[in-house]
Biopython code that builds the backbone (N, CA, C, O; Angstrom):
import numpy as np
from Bio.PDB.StructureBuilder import StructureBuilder

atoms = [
    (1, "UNK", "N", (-15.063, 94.010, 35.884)),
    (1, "UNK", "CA", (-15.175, 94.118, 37.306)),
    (1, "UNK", "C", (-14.182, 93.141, 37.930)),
    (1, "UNK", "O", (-13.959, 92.023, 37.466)),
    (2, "UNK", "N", (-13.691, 93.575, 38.858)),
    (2, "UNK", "CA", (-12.880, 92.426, 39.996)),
    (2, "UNK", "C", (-13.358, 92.304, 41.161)),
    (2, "UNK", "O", (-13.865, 93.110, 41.941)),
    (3, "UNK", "N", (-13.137, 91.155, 41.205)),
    (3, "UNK", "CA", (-13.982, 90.480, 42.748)),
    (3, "UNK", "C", (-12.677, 90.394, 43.574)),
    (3, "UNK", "O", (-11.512, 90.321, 43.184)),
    (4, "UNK", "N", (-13.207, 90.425, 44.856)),
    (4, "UNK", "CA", (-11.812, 90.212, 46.344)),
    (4, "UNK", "C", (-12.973, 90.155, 47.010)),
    (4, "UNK", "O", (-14.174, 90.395, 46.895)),
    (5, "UNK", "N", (-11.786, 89.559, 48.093)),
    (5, "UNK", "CA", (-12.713, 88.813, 49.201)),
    (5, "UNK", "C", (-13.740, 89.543, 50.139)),
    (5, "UNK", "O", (-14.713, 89.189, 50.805)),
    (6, "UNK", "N", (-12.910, 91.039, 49.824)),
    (6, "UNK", "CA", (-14.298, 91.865, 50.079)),
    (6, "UNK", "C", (-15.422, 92.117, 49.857)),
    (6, "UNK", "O", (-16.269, 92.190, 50.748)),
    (7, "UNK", "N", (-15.666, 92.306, 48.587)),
    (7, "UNK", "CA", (-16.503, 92.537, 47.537)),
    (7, "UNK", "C", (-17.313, 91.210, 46.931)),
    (7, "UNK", "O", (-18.509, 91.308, 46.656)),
    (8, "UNK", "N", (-16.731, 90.220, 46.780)),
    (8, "UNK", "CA", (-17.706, 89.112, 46.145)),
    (8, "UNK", "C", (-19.001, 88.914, 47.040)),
    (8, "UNK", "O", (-19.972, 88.531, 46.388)),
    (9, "UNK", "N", (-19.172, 89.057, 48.103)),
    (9, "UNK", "CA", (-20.569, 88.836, 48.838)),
    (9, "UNK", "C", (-21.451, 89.799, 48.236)),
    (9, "UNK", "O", (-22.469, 89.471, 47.627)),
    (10, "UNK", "N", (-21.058, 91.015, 48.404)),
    (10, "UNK", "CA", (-21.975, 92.042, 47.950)),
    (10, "UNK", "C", (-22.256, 92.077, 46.388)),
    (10, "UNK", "O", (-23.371, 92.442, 46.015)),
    (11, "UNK", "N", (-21.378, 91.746, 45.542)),
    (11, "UNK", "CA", (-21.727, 91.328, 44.589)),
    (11, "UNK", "C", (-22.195, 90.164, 44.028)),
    (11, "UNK", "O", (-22.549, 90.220, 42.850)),
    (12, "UNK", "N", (-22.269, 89.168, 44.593)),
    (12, "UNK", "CA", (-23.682, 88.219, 44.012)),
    (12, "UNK", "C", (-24.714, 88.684, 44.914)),
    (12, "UNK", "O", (-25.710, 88.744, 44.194)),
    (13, "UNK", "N", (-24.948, 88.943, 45.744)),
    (13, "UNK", "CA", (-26.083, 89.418, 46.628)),
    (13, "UNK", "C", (-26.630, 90.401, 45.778)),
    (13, "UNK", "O", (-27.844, 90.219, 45.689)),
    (14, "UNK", "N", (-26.245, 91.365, 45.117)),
    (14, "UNK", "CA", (-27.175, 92.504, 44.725)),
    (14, "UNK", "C", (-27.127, 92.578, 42.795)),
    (14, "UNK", "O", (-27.617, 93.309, 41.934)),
    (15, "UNK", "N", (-26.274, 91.411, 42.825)),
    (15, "UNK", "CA", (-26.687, 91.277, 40.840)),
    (15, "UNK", "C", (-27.437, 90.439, 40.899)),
    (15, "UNK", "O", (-27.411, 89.291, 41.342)),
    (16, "UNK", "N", (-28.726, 91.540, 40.040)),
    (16, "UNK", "CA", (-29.468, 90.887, 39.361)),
    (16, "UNK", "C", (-29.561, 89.953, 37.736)),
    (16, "UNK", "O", (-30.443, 89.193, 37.338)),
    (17, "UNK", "N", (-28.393, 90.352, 37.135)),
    (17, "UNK", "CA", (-28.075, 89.869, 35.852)),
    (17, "UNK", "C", (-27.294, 88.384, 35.783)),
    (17, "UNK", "O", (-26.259, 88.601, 36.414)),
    (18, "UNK", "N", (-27.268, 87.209, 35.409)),
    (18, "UNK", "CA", (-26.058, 86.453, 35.397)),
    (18, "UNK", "C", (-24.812, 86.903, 35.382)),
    (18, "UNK", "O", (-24.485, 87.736, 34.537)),
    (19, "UNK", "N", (-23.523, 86.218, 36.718)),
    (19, "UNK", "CA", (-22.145, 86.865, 36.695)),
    (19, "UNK", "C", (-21.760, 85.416, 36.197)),
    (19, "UNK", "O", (-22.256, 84.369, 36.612)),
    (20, "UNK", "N", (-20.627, 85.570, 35.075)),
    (20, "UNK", "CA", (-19.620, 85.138, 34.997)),
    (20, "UNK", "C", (-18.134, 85.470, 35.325)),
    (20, "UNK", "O", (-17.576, 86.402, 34.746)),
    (21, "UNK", "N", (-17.497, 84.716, 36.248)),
    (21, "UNK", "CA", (-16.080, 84.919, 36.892)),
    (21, "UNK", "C", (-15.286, 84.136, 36.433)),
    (21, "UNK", "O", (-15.410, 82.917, 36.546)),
    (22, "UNK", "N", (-14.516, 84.606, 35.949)),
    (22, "UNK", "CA", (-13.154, 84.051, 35.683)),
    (22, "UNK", "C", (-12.008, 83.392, 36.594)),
    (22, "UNK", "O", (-10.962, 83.913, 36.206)),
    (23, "UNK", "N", (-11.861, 82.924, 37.127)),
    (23, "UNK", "CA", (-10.962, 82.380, 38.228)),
    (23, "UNK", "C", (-9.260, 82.261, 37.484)),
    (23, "UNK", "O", (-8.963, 81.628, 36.470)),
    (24, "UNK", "N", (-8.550, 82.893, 38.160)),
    (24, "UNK", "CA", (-7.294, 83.082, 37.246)),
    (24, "UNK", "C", (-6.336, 83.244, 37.792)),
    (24, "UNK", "O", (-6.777, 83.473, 38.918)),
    (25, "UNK", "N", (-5.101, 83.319, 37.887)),
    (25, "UNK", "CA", (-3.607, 83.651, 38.289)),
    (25, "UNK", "C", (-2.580, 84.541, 37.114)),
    (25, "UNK", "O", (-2.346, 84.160, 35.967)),
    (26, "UNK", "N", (-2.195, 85.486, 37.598)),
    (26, "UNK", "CA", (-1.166, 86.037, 36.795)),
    (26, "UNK", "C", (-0.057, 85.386, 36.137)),
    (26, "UNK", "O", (0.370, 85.960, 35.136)),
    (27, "UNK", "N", (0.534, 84.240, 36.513)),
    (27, "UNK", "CA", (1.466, 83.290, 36.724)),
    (27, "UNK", "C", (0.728, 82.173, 35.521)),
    (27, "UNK", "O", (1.573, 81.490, 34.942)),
    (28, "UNK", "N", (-0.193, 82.015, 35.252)),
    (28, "UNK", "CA", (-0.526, 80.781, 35.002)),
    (28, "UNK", "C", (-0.894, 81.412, 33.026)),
    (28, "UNK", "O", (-1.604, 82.350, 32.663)),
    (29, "UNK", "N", (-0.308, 80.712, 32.419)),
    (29, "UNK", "CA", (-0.157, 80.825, 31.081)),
    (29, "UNK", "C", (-1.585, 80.813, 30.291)),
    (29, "UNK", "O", (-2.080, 81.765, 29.687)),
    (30, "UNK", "N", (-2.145, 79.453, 30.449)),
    (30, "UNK", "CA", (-3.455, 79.429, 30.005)),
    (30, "UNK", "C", (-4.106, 80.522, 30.270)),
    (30, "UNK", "O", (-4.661, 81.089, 29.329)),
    (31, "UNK", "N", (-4.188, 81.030, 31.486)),
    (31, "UNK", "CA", (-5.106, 82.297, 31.997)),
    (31, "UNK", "C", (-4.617, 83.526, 31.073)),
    (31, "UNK", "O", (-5.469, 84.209, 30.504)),
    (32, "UNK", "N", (-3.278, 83.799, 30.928)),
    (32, "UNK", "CA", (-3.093, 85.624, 30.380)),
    (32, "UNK", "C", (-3.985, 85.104, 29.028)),
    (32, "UNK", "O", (-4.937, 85.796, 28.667)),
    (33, "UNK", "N", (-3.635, 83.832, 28.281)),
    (33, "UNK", "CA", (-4.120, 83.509, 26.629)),
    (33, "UNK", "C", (-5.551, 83.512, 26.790)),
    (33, "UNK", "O", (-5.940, 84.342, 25.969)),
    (34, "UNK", "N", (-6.580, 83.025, 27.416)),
    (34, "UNK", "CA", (-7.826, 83.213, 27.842)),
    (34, "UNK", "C", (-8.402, 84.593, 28.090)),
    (34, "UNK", "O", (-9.527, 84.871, 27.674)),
    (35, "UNK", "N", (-7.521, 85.628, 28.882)),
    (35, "UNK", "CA", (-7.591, 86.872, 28.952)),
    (35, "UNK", "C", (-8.434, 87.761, 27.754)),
    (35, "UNK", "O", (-9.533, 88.280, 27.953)),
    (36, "UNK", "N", (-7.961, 87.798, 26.955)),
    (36, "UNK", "CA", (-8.437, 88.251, 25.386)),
    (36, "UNK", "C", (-10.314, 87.689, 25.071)),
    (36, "UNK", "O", (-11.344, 88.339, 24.895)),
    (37, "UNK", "N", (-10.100, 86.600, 25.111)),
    (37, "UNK", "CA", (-11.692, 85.773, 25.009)),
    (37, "UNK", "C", (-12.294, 86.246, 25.798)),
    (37, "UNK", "O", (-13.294, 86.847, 25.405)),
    (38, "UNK", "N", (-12.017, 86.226, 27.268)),
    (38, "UNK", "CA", (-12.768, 86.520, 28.007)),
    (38, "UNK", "C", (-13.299, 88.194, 27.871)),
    (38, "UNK", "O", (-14.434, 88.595, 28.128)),
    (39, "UNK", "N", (-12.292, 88.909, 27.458)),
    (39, "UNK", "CA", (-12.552, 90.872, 27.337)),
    (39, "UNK", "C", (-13.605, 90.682, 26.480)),
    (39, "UNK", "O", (-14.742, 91.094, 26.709)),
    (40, "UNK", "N", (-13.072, 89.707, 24.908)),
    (40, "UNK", "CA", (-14.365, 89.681, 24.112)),
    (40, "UNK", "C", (-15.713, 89.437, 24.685)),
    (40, "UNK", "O", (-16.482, 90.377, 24.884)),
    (41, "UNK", "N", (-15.900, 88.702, 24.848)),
    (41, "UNK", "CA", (-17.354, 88.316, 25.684)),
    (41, "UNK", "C", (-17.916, 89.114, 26.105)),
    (41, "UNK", "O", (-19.136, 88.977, 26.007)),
    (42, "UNK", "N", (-17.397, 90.408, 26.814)),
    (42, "UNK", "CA", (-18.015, 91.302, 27.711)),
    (42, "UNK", "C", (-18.771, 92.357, 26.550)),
    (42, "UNK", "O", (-19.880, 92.891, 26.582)),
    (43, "UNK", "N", (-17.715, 92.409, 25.564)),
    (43, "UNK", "CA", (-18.439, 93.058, 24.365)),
    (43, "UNK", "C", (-19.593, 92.388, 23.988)),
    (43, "UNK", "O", (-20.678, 92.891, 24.279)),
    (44, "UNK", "N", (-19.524, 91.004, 23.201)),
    (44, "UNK", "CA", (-20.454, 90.046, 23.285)),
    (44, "UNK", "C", (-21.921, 90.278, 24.000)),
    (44, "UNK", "O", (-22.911, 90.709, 23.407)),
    (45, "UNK", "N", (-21.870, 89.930, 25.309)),
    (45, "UNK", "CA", (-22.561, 89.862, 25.916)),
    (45, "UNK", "C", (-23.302, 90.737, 26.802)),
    (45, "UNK", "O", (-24.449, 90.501, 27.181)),
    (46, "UNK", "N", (-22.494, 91.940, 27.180)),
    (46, "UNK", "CA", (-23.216, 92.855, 28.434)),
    (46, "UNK", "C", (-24.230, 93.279, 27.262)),
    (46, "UNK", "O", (-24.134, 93.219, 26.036)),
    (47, "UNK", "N", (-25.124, 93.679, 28.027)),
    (47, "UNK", "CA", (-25.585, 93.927, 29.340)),
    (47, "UNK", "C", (-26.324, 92.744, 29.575)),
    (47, "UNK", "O", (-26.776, 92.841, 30.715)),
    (48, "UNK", "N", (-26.740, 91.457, 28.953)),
    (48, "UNK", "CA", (-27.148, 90.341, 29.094)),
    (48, "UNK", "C", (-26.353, 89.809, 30.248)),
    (48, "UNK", "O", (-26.883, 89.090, 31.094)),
    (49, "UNK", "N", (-25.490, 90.043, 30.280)),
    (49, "UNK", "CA", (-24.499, 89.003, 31.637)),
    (49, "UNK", "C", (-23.154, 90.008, 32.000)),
    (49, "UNK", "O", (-22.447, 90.661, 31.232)),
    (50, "UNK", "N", (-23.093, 89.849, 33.587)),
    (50, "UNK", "CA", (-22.136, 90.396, 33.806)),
    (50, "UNK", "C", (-20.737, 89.659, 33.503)),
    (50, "UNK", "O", (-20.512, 88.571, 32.974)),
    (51, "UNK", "N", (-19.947, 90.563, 33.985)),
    (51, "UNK", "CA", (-18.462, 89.301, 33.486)),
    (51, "UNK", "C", (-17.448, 89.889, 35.174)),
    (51, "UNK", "O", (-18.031, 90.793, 35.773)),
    (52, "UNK", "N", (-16.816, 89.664, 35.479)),
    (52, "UNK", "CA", (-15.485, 89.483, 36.713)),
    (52, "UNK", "C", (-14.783, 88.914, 36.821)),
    (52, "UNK", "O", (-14.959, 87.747, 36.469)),
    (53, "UNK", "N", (-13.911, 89.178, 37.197)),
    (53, "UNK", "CA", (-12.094, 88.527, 37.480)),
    (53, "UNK", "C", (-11.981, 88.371, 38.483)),
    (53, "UNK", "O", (-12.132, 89.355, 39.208)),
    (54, "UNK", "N", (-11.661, 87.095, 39.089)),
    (54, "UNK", "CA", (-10.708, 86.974, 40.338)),
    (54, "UNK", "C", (-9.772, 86.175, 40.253)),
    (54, "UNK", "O", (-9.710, 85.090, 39.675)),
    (55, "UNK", "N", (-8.425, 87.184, 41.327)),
    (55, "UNK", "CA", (-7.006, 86.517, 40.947)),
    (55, "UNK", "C", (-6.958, 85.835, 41.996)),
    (55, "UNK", "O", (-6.878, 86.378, 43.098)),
    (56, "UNK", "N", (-7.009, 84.210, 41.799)),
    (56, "UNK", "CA", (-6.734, 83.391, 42.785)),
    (56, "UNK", "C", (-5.570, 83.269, 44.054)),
    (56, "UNK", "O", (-5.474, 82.808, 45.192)),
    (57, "UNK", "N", (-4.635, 84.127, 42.878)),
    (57, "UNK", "CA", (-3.561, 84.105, 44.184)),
    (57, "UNK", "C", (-3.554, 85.300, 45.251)),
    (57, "UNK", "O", (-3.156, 85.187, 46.410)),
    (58, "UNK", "N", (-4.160, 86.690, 44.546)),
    (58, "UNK", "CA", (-4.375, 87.392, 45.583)),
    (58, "UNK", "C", (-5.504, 87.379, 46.282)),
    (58, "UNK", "O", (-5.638, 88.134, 47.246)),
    (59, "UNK", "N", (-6.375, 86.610, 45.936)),
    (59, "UNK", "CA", (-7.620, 86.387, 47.144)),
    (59, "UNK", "C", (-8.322, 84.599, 47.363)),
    (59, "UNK", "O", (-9.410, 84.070, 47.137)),
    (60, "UNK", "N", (-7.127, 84.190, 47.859)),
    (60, "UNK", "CA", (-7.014, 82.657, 47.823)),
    (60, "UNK", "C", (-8.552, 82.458, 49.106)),
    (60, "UNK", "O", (-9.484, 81.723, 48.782)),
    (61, "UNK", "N", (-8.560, 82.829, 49.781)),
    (61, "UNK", "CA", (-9.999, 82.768, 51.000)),
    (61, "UNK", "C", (-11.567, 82.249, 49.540)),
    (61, "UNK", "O", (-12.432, 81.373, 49.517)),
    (62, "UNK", "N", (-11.111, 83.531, 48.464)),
    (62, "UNK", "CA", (-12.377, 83.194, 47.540)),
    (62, "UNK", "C", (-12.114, 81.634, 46.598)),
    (62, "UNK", "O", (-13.025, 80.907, 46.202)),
    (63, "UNK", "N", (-10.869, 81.437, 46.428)),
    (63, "UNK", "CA", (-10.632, 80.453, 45.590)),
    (63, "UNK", "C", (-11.076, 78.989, 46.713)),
    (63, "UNK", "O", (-11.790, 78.127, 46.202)),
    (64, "UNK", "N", (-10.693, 78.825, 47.964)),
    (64, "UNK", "CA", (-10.824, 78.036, 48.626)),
    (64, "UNK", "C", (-12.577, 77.723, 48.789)),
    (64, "UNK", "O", (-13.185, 76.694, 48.496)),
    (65, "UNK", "N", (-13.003, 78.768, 49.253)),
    (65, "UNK", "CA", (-14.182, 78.548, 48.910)),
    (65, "UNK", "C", (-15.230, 78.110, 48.165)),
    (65, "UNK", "O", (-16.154, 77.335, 48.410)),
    (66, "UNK", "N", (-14.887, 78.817, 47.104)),
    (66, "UNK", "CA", (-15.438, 78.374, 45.558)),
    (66, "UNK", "C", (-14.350, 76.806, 44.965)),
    (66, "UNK", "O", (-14.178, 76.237, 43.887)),
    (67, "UNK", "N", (-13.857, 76.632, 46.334)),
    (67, "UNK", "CA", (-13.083, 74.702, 45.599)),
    (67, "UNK", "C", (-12.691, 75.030, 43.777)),
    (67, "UNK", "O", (-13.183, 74.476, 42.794)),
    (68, "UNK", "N", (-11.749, 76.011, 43.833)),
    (68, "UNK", "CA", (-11.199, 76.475, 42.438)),
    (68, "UNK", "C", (-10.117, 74.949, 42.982)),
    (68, "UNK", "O", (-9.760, 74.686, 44.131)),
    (69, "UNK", "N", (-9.871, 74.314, 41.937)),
    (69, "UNK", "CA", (-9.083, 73.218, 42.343)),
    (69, "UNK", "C", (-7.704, 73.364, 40.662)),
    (69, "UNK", "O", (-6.640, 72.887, 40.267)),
    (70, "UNK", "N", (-8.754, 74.343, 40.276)),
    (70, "UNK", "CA", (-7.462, 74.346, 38.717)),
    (70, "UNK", "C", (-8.202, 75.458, 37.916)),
    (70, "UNK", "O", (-9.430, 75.533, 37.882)),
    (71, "UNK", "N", (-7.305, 76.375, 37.228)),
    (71, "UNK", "CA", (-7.355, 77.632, 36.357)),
    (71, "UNK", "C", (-6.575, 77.699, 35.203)),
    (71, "UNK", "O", (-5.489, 77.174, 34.957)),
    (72, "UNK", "N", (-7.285, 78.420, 34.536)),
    (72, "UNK", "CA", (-8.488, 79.465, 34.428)),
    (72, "UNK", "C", (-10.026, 78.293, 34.605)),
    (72, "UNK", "O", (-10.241, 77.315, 33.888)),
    (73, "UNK", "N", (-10.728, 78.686, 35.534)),
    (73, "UNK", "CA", (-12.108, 78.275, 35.879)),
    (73, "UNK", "C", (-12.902, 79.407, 35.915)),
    (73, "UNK", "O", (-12.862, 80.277, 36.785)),
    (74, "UNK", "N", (-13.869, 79.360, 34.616)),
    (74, "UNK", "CA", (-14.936, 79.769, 34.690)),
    (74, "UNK", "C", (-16.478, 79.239, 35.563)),
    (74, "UNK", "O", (-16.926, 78.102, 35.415)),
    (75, "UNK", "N", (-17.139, 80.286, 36.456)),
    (75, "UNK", "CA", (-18.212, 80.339, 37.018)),
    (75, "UNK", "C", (-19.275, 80.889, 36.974)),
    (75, "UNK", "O", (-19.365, 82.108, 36.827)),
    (76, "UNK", "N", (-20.250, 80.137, 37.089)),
    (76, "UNK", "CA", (-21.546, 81.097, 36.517)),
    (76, "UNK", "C", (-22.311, 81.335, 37.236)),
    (76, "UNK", "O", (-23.261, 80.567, 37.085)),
    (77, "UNK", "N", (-22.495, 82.172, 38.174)),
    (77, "UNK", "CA", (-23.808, 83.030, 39.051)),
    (77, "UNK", "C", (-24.793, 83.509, 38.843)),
    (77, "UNK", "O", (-24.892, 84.681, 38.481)),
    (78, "UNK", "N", (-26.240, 82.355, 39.103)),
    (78, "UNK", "CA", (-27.746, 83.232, 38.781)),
    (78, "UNK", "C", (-27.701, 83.040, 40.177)),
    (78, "UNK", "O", (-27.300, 82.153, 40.930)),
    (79, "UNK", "N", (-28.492, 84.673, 40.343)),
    (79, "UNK", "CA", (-29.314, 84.422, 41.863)),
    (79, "UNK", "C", (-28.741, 84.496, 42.649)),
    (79, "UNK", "O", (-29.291, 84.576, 43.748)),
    (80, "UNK", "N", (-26.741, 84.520, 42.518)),
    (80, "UNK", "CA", (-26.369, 84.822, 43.723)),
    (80, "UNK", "C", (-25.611, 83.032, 44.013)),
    (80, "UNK", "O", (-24.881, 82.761, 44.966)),
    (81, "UNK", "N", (-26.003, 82.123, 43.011)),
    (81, "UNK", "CA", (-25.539, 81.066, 43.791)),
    (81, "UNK", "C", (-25.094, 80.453, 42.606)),
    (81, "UNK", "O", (-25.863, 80.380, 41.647)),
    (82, "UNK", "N", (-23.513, 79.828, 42.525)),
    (82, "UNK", "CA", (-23.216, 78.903, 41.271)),
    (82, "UNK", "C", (-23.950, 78.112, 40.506)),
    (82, "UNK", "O", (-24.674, 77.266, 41.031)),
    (83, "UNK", "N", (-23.880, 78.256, 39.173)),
    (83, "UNK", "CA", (-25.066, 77.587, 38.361)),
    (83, "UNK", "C", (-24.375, 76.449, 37.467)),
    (83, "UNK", "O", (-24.809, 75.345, 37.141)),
    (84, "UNK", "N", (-22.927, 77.198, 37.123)),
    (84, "UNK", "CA", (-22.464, 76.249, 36.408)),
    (84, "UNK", "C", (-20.932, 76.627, 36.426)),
    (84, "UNK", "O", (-20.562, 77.773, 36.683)),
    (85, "UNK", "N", (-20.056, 75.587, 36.134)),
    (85, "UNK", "CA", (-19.041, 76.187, 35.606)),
    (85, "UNK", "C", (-17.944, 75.195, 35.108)),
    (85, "UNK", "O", (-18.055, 74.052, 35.552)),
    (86, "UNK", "N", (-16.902, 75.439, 34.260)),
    (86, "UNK", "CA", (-16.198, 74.550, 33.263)),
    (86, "UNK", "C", (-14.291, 75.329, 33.128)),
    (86, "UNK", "O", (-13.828, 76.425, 32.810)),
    (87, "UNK", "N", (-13.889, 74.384, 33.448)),
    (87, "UNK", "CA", (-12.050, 74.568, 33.923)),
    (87, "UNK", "C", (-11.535, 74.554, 32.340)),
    (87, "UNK", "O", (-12.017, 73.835, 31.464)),
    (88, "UNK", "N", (-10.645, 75.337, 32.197)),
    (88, "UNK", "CA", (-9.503, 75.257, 31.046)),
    (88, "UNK", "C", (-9.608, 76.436, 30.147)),
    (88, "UNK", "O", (-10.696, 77.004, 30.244)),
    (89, "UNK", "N", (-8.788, 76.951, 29.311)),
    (89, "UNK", "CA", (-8.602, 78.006, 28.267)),
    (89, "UNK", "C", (-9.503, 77.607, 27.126)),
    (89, "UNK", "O", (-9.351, 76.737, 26.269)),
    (90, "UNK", "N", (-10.393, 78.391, 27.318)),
    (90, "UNK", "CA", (-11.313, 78.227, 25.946)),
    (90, "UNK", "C", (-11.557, 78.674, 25.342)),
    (90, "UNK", "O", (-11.951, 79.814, 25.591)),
    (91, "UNK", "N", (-11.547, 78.171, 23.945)),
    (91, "UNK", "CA", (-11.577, 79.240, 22.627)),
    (91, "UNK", "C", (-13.038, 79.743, 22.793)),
    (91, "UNK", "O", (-13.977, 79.199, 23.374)),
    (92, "UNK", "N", (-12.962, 81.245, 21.949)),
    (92, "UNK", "CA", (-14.363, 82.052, 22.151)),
    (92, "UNK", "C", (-15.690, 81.183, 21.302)),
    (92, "UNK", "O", (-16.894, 81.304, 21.528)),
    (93, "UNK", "N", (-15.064, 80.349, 20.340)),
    (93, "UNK", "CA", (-16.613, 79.728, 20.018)),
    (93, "UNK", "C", (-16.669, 78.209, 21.099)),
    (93, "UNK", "O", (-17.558, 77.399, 20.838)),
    (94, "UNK", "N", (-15.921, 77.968, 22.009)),
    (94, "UNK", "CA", (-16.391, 77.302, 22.867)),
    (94, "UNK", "C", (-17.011, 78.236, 23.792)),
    (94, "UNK", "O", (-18.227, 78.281, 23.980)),
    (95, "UNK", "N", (-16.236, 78.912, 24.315)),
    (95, "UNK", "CA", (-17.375, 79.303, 25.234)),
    (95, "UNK", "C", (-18.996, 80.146, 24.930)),
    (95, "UNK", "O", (-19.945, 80.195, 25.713)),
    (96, "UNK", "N", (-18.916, 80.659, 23.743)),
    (96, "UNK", "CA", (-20.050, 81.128, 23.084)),
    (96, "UNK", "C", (-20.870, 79.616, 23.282)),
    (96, "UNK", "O", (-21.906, 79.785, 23.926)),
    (97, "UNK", "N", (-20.649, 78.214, 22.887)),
    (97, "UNK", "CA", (-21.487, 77.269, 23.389)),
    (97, "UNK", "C", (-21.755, 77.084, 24.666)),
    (97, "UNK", "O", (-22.897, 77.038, 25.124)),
    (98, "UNK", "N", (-20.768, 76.975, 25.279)),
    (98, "UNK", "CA", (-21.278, 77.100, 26.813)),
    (98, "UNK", "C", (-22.276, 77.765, 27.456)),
    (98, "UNK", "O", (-23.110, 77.499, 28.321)),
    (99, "UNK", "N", (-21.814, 79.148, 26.483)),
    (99, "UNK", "CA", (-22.666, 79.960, 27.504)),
    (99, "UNK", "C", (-24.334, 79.504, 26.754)),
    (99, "UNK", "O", (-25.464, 79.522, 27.243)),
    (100, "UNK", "N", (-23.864, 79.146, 25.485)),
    (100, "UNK", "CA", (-25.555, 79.229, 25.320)),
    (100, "UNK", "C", (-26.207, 77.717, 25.934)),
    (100, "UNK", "O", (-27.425, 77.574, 26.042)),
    (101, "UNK", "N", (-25.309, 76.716, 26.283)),
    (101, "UNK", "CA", (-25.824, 75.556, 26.947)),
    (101, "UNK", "C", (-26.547, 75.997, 28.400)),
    (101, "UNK", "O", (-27.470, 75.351, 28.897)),
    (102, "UNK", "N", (-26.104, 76.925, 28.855)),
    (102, "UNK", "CA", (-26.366, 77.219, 29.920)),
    (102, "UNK", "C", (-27.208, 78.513, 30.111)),
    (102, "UNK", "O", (-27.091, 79.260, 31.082)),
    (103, "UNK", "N", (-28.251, 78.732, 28.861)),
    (103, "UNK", "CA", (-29.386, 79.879, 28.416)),
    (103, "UNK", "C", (-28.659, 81.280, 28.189)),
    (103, "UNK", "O", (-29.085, 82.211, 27.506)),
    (104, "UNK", "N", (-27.701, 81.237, 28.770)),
    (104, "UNK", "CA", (-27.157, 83.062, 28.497)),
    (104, "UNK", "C", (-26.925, 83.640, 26.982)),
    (104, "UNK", "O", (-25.939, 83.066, 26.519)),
    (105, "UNK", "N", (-27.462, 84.546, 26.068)),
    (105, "UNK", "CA", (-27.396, 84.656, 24.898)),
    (105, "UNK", "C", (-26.522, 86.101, 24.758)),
    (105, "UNK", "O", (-26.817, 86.985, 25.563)),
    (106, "UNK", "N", (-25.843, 86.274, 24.125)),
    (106, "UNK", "CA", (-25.507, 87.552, 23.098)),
    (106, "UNK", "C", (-26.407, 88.521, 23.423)),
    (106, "UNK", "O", (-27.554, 88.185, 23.719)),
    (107, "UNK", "N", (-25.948, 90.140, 23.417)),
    (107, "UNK", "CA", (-26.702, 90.832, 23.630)),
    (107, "UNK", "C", (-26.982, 91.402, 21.877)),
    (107, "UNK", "O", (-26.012, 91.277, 21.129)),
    (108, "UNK", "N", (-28.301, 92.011, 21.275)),
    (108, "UNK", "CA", (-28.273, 92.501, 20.074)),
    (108, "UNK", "C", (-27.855, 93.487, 19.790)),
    (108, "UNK", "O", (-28.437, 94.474, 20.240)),
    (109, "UNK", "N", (-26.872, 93.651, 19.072)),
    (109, "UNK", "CA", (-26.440, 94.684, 18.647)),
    (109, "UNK", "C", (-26.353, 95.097, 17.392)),
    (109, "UNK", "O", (-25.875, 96.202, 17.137)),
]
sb = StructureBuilder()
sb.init_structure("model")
sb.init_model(0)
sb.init_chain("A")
sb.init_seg("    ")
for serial, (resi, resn, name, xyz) in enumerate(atoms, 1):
    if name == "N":
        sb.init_residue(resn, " ", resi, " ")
    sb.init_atom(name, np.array(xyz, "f"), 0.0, 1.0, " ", f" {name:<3s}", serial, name[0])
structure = sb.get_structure()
């Protein structure tokens, strides 16, 4: 899924599942190499947690908001309201800890 400045209201407002967003730039190196981890995850994880992209540079109103101050920044949405979130390119068994520091598990497959 991709978020813009349109769309991100209505989407934490009406997910009910944990969103994780990616905060990212086309331009920015760490982010395309993160890219890959992050697709994994969605395998990983849906339907346990959602996953979304937003490109900081084309919807800078959301980055300002959300005080993205450096990318790739991951964010984590229960409820509609930031729960957690952790800056830099991270390998998939880091963020597989993360996410489980922060209760979200693997879906069974």
């Amino acid at each position: 899924m991709t978020l813009t400045a349109a769309n991100a209201a209505t989407v934490l407002k009406h997910n009910q599942l944990p969103l994780l967003v990616d905060c990212w730039a086309p331009w920015c190196a760490p982010c395309r190499s993160f890219a890959s981890v992050f697709e994994q995850a969605a395998g990983q994880y849906e339907p346990n947690l959602r996953l979304a992209k937003l490109d900081t540079e084309a919807h800078p109103s959301l980055a300002t908001r959300w005080q993205i101050r450096s990318i790739p920044t991951l964010i984590l949405f229960r409820d509609g309201r930031e729960a957690a979130r952790v800056s830099g390119a991270l390998s998939s068994t880091q963020l597989q800890q993360w996410l489980a520091q922060q209760g979200v598990r693997a879906a069974n497959r």
